[in-house]
N, C-alpha and C positions, 0 to 999 in steps of 0.2 A: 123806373129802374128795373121793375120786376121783369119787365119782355127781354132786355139786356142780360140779367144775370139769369135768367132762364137761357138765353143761347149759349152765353157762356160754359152754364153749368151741362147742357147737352155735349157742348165738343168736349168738358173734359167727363162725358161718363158719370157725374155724380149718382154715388149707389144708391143715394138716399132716394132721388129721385126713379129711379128702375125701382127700389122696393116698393114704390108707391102705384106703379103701375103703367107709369111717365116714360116714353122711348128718351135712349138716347144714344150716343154715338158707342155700341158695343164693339170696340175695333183692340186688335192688337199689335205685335210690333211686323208682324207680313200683312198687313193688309195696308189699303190706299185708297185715302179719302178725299172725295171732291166738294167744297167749300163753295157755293154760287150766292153771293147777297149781290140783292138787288134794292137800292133806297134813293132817297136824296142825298148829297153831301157835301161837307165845304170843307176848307182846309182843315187837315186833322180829325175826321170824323165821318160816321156815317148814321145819319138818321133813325132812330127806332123812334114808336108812337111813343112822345112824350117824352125820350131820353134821345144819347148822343149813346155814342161805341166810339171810344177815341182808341187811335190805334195804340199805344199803351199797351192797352186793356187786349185787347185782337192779340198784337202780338206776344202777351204775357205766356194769352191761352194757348197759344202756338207755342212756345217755348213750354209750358207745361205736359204740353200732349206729348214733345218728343219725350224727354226727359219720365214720363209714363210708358215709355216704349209704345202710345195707343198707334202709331204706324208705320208705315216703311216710307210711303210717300206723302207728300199734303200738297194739294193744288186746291189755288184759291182763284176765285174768278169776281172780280166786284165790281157791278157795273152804278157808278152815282159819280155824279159832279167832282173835281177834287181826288176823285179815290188813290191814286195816285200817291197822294201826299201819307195814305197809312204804312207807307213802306218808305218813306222819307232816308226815314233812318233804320238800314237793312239789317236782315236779322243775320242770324247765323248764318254762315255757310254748310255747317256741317249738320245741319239739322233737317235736309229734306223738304223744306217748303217752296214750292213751284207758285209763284204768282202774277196775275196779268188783272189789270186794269182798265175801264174804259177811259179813263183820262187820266193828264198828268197830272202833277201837284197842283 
C-alpha cells in the first residue's frame, strides 16, 4: 500500500512530506500538470508492486487536487490493460481533467 499512498500523497502535495525532504507535486491554480502511469491492469485498476490504484481512489485525488486549486489543467496519460475502465464512471466536467488511455474498459 505504501508505493500507492505515496503517489497519491505526491499529486496532492502533502506538506508533511515536502517538510521531510520528499518532492512532490508543488503546483498551483495556473499551472498544468501531466500525469503518465505506465503498469499492468485489469478492469478497475492499475498495478503498483504488491497493491492495486483502483480508480476510486485516482479519481478521489483528482477531485481533491481541483477543489486545492493545485491546477488549471490535468492531463492524464495511462498506458496498461483495461485502463479504460478507470474513467468508467466520468468525472466532472467542470474540473479540468484531460484523459487518454491505451485501452478500453
Amino acid at each position: 500500500m505504501l508505493c500507492i499512498q505515496n503517489f497519491l500523497t505526491v499529486l496532492n502535495s502533502d506538506k508533511s512530506l515536502a517538510q521531510n525532504g520528499k518532492k512532490v507535486v508543488n503546483s498551483g491554480p495556473d499551472d498544468h500538470i501531466y500525469v503518465y502511469l505506465i503498469d499492468h491492469g485489469a478492469p478497475d485498476l492499475i498495478a503498483f508492486p504488491h497493491k492495486y490504484l483502483y480508480s476510486k481512489d485516482l479519481n478521489g485525488a483528482f477531485k481533491e487536487m481541483h477543489q486545492a486549486k493545485k491546477y488549471a489543467k490535468l492531463v492524464v496519460n495511462i498506458e496498461a490493460c483495461n485502463s479504460g475502465s478507470m474513467f468508467e464512471k466520468p468525472l466532472p466536467k467542470d474540473i479540468n481533467v484531460y484523459v487518454t488511455t491505451s485501452a478500453n474498459p
